[in-house]
C-alpha positions as CSV (number, residue, x, y, z in Angstrom):
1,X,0.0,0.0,0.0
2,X,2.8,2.6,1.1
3,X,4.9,1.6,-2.4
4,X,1.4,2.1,-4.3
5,X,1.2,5.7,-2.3
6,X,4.7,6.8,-3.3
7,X,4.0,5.8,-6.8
8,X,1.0,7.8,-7.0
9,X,3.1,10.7,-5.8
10,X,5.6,10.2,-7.9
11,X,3.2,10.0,-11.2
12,X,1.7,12.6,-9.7
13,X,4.8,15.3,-9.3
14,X,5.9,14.3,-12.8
15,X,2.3,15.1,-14.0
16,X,2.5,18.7,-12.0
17,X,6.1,18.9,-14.0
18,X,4.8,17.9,-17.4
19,X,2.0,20.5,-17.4
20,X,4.2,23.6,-16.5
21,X,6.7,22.4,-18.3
22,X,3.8,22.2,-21.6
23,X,2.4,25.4,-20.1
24,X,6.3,27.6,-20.0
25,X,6.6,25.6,-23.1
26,X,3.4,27.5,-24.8
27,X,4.1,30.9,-23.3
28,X,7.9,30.7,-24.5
29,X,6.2,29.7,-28.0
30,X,4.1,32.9,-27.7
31,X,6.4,35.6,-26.6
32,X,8.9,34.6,-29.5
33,X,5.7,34.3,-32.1
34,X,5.0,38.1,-30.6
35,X,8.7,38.7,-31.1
36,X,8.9,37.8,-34.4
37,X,5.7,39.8,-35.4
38,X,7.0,43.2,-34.1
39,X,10.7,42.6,-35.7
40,X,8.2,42.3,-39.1
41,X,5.9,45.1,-38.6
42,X,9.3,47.1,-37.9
43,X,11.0,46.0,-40.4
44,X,8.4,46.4,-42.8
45,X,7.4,49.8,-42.2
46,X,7.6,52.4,-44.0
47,X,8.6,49.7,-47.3
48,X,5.2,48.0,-47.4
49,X,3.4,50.3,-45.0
50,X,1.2,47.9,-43.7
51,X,-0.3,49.3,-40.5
52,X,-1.0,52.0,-42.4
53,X,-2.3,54.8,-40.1
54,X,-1.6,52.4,-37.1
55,X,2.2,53.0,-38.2
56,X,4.1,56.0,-36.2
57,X,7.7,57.3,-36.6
58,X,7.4,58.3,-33.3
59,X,7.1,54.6,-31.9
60,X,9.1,54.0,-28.8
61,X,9.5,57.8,-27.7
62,X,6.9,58.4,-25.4
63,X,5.0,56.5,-22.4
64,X,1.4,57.3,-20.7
65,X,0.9,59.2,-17.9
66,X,-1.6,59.0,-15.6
67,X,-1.9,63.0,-15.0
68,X,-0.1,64.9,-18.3
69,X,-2.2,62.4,-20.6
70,X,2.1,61.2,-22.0
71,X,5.1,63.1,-22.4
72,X,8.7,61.5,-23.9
73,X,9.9,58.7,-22.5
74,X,12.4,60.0,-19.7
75,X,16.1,59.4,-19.8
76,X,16.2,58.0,-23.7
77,X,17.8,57.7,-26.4
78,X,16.1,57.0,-29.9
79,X,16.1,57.6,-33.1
80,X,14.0,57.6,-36.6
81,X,15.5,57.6,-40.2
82,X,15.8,61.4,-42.1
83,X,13.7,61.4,-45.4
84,X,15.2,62.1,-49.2
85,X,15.5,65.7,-48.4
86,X,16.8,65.4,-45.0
87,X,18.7,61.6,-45.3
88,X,21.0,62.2,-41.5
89,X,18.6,60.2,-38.7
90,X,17.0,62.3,-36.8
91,X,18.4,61.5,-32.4
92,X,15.8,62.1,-29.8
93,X,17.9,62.0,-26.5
94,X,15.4,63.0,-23.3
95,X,16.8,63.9,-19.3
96,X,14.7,62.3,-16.8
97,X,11.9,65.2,-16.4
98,X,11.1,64.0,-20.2
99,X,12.5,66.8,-21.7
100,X,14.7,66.8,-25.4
101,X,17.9,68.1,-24.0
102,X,20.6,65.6,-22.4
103,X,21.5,67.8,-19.8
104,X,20.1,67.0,-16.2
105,X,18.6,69.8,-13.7
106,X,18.4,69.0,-10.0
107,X,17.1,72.4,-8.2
108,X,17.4,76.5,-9.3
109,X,19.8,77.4,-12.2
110,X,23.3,78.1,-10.6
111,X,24.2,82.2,-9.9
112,X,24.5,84.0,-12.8
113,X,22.1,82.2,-15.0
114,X,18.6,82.9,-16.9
115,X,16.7,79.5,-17.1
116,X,14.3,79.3,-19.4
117,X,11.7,76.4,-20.3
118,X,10.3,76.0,-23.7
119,X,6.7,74.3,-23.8
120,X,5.1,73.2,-27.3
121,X,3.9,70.5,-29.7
122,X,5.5,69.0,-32.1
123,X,7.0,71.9,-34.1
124,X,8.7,72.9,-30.6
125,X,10.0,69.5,-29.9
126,X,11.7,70.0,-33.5
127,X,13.3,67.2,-35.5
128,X,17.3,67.9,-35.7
129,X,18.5,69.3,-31.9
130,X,20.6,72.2,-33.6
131,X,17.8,73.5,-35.8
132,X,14.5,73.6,-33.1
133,X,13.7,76.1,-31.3
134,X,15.2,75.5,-28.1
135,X,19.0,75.0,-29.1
136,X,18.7,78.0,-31.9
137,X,17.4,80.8,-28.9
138,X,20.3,79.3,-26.6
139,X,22.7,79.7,-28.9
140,X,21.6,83.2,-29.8
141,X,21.0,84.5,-26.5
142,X,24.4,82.7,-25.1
143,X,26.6,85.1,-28.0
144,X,25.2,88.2,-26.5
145,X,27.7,90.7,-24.6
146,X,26.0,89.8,-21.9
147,X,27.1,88.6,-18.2
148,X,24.1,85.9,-18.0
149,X,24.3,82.3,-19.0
150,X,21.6,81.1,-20.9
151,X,19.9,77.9,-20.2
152,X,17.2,76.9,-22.9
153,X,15.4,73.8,-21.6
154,X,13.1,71.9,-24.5
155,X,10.0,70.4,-23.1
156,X,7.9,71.0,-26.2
157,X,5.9,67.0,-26.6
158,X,4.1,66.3,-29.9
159,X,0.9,66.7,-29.2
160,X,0.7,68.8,-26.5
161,X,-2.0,72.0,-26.1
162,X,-2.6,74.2,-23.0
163,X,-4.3,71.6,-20.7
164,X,-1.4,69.3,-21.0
165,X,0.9,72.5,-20.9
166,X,-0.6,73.9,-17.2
167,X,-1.0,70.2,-15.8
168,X,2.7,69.6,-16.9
169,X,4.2,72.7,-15.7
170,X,1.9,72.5,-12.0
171,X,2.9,69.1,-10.9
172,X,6.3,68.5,-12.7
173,X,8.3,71.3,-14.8
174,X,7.8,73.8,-11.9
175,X,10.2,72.3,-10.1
176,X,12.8,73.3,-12.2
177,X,12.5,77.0,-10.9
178,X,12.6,78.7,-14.4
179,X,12.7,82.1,-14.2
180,X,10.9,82.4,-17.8
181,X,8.5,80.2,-20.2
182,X,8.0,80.4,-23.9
183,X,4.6,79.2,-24.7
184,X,4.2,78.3,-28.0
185,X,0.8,77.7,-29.4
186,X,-0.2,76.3,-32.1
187,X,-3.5,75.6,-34.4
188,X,-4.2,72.1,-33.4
189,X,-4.3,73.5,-29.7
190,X,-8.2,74.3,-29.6
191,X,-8.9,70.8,-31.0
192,X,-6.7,69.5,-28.5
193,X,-7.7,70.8,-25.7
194,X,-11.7,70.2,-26.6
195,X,-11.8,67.0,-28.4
196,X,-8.7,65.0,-27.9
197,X,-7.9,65.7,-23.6
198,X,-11.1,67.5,-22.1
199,X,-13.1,64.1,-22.4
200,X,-11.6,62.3,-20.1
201,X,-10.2,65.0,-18.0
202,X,-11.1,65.8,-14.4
203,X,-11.9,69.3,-13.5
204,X,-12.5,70.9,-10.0
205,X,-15.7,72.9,-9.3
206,X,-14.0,76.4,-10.2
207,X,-12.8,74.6,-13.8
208,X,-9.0,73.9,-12.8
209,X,-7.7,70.6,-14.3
210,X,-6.8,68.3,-12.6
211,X,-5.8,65.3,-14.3
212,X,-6.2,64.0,-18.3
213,X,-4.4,60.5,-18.2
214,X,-5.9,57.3,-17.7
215,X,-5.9,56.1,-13.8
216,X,-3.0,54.5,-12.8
217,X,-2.4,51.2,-13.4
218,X,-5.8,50.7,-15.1
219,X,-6.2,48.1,-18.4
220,X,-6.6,52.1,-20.7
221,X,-3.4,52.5,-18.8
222,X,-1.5,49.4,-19.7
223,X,-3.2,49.4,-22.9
224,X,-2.2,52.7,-24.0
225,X,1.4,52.1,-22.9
226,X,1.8,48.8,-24.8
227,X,0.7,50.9,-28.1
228,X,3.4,53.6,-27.3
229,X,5.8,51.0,-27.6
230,X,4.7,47.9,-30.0
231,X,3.2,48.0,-33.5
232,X,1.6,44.3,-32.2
233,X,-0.2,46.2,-29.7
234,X,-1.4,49.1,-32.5
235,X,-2.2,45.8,-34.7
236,X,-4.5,44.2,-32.1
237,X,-5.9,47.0,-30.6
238,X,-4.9,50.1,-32.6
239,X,-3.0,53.4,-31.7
240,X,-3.1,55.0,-28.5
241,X,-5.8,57.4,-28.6
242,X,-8.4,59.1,-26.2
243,X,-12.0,59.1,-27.0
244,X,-12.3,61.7,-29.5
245,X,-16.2,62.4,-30.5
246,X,-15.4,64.3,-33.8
247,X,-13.3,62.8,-36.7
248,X,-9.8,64.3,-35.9
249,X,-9.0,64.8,-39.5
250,X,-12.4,66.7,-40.6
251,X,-12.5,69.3,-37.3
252,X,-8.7,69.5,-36.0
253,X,-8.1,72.7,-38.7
254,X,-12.3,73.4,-38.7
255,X,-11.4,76.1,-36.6
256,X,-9.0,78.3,-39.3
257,X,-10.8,76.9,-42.2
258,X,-14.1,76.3,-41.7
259,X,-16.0,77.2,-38.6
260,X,-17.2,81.0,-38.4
261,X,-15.3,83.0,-35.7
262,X,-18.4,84.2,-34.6
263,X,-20.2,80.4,-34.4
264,X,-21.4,79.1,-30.9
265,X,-18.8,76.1,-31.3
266,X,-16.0,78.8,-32.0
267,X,-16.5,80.6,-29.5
268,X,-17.2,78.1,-26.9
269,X,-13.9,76.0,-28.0
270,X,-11.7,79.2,-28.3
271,X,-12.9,80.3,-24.9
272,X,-12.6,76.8,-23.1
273,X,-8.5,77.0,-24.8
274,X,-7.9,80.6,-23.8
275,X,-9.0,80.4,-19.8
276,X,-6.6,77.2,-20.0
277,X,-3.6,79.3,-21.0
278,X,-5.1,82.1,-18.5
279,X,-4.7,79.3,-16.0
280,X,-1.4,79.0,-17.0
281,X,-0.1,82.2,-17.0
282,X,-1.5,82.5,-13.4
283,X,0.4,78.9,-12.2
284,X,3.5,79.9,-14.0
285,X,3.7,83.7,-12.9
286,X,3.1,82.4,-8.9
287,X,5.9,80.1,-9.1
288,X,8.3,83.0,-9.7
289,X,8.5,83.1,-13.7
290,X,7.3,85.5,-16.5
291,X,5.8,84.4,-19.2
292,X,5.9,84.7,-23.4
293,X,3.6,83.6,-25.6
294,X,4.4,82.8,-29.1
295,X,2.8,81.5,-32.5
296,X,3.9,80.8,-35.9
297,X,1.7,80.1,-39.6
298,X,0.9,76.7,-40.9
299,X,1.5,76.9,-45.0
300,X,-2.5,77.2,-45.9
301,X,-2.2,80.2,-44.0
302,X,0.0,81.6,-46.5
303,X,-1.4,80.3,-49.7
304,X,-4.7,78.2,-51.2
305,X,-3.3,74.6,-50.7
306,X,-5.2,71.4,-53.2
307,X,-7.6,74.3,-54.0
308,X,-8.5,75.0,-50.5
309,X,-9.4,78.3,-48.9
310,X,-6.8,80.5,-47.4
311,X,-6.8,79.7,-43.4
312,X,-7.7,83.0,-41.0
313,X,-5.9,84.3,-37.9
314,X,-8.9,84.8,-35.7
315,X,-7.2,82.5,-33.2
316,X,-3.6,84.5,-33.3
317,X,-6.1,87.4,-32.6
318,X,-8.2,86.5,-29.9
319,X,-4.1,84.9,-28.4
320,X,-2.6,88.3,-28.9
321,X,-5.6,90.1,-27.1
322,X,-5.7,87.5,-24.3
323,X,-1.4,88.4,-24.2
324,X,-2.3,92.0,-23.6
325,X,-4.8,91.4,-21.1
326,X,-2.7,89.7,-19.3
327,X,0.3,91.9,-20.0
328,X,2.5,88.8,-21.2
329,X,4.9,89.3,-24.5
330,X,3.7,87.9,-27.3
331,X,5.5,87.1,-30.7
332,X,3.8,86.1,-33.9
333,X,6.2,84.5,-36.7
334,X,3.8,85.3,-39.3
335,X,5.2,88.1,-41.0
336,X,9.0,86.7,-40.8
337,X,8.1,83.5,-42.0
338,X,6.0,84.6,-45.1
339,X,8.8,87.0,-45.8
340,X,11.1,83.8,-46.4
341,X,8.1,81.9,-48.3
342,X,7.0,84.4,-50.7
343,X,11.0,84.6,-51.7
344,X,10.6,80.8,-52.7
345,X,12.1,79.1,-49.6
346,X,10.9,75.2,-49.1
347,X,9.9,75.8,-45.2
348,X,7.0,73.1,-44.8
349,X,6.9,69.3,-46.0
350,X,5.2,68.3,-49.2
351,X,3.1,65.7,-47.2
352,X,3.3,67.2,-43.9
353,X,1.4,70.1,-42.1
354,X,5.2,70.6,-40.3
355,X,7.4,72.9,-40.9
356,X,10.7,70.7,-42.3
357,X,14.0,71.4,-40.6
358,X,15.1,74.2,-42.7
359,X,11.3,75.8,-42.0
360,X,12.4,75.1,-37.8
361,X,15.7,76.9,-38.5
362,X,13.8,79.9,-40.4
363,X,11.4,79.9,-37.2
364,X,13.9,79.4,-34.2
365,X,15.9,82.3,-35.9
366,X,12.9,84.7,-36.3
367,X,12.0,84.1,-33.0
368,X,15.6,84.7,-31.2
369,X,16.0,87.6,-33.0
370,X,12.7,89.2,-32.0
371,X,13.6,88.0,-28.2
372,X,17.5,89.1,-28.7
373,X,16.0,92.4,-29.1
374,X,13.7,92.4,-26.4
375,X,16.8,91.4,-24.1
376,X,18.7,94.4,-25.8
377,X,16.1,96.8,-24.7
378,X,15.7,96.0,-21.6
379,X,19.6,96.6,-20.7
């Protein structure tokens, strides 16, 4: 009876072992089928194209976050291939607050130095480092006669607008002690803010935001993060996206294209956009810091693109008022830039709302000599 127990035991234990050994066996069988899908949808992209608008050049360079909505990944280093024009790969190095600059900042700038923060979208976080906006103002301001070291920090995120902007800044940037930041806003911002973050944002009762990420550690989160960093993810469950209740491509320019400035939706979607950047003058300036407020044309601003209509300004207007009101500088690039187009320079890409890299150099430079001169003055 006792042999006929052990033996049972025995079988039994080698049973246990056969199943997780089948089981590992199956999971090791499905992480390296996984595998071998993302190295092909990689690998594949952009020759076949296959994901089609699941694909992103930006895969790998940003994660969620359960307050800012995302931001770039902190403390990385990636990369993406240049196109024809532009063939050098284009290096994304971040510090650990998320920003593109590989220097670290622990604390206030050291004596004797101007710190300034840079917040934006894409065009702000800029493709090559020595043409965006950032590194081109540093530069400029740092050959000045001028006792002051410059320190130009680039926190502009693709996809950023002023709700992400003043959550960012309250519970993260501020603690770099700037004593200056350059807002720059751009077109997509009033889509942004409306469509793409305010429906799953959480407000106080007097309107201040409070968060506009998923909850932490929740399956959107995980889900979200996955598709930040694998095309697998994008190809079972698409890109990382909030719940956006208007077709992004039909209503993110509506506003400079198609909406009346003086429609309820205008107005209501303007409005909700500037008391976010109201907000965020008021968070910035009680941290210690002064604030500039900049914007700069998209090209159907400047001529009739595939037939279209010519975009209006109404939103540079109501930005510029809002700047006065507030008594904040406030630059437009406008004139500068259509200087340089109507004399035949290639600023924006062919397939691209952006402006290219030699378009970011034309910008950054308009821009630092505009604030170069405000510096000058003020000596």
């Amino acid at each position: 009876m006792t042999n006929n127990r052990h033996d049972a035991t025995q079988k039994g234990r080698l049973s246990a072992k056969g199943v997780l050994g089948r089981a590992l066996l199956v999971l090791l069988s499905a992480a390296c089928t996984l595998m071998g899908i993302e190295i092909f949808l990689r690998f594949q992209e952009p020759r076949l194209h296959l994901l089609r608008d699941r694909s992103d050049i930006n895969l790998g360079r940003y994660r969620v976050h359960h307050v800012w909505h995302h931001w770039m990944r902190p403390n990385s280093f990636t990369g993406i291939r240049g196109r024809e024009e532009y063939p050098e790969p284009i290096l994304y190095r971040t510090n650990r607050h998320g920003c593109r600059d590989d220097r670290q900042f622990d604390g206030p700038a050291p004596q004797g130095t101007y710190r300034i923060i840079v917040m934006g979208d894409s065009f702000t976080e800029g493709y090559y480092p020595e043409d965006s906006f950032g590194r081109v103002l540093q530069s400029r301001l740092n050959a000045l006669d001028n006792p002051l070291d410059y320190e130009v920090i680039n926190c502009g995120t693709t996809s950023y607008s002023p709700l992400l902007h003043l959550l960012r800044y309250k519970h993260q940037l501020r603690e770099l002690e700037p004593d200056e930041v350059i807002v720059n806003i751009d077109l997509t911002d009033i889509f942004d803010d409306n469509w793409r973050y305010r429906q799953e944002a959480a407000f106080a009762v007097d309107g201040e935001p409070l968060s506009a990420g998923p909850a932490p550690f929740s399956a959107k989160m995980i889900a979200d993060e996955l598709r930040f960093r694998y095309y697998t993810a994008r190809l079972l469950f698409g890109r990382p996206s909030n719940q956006v209740t208007l077709p992004m491509a039909e209503n993110v320019f509506a506003y400079h294209r198609d909406l009346s400035p003086e429609s309820t939706r205008w107005q209501q979607d303007v409005g909700f956009t500037l008391d976010l950047m109201r907000r965020l003058v008021r968070e910035i300036e009680r941290s210690g810091a002064r604030v500039t407020f900049s914007m700069y044309p998209y090209r159907e601003q400047l001529e009739s693109v595939d037939g279209g209509p010519i975009w209006n300004r109404a939103f540079e207007a109501k930005v510029a008022v809002l700047a006065r009101e507030l008594d904040v500088p406030f630059y437009s690039a406008f004139d500068d830039v259509e200087r340089l187009f109507r004399e035949g320079h290639k600023l924006y890409w062919a397939d691209d709302f952006h402006l290219n890299p030699s378009g970011q150099r034309a910008w950054s430079e308009a821009f630092a000599r505009y604030y170069v001169n405000r510096v000058a003055g003020n000596q």
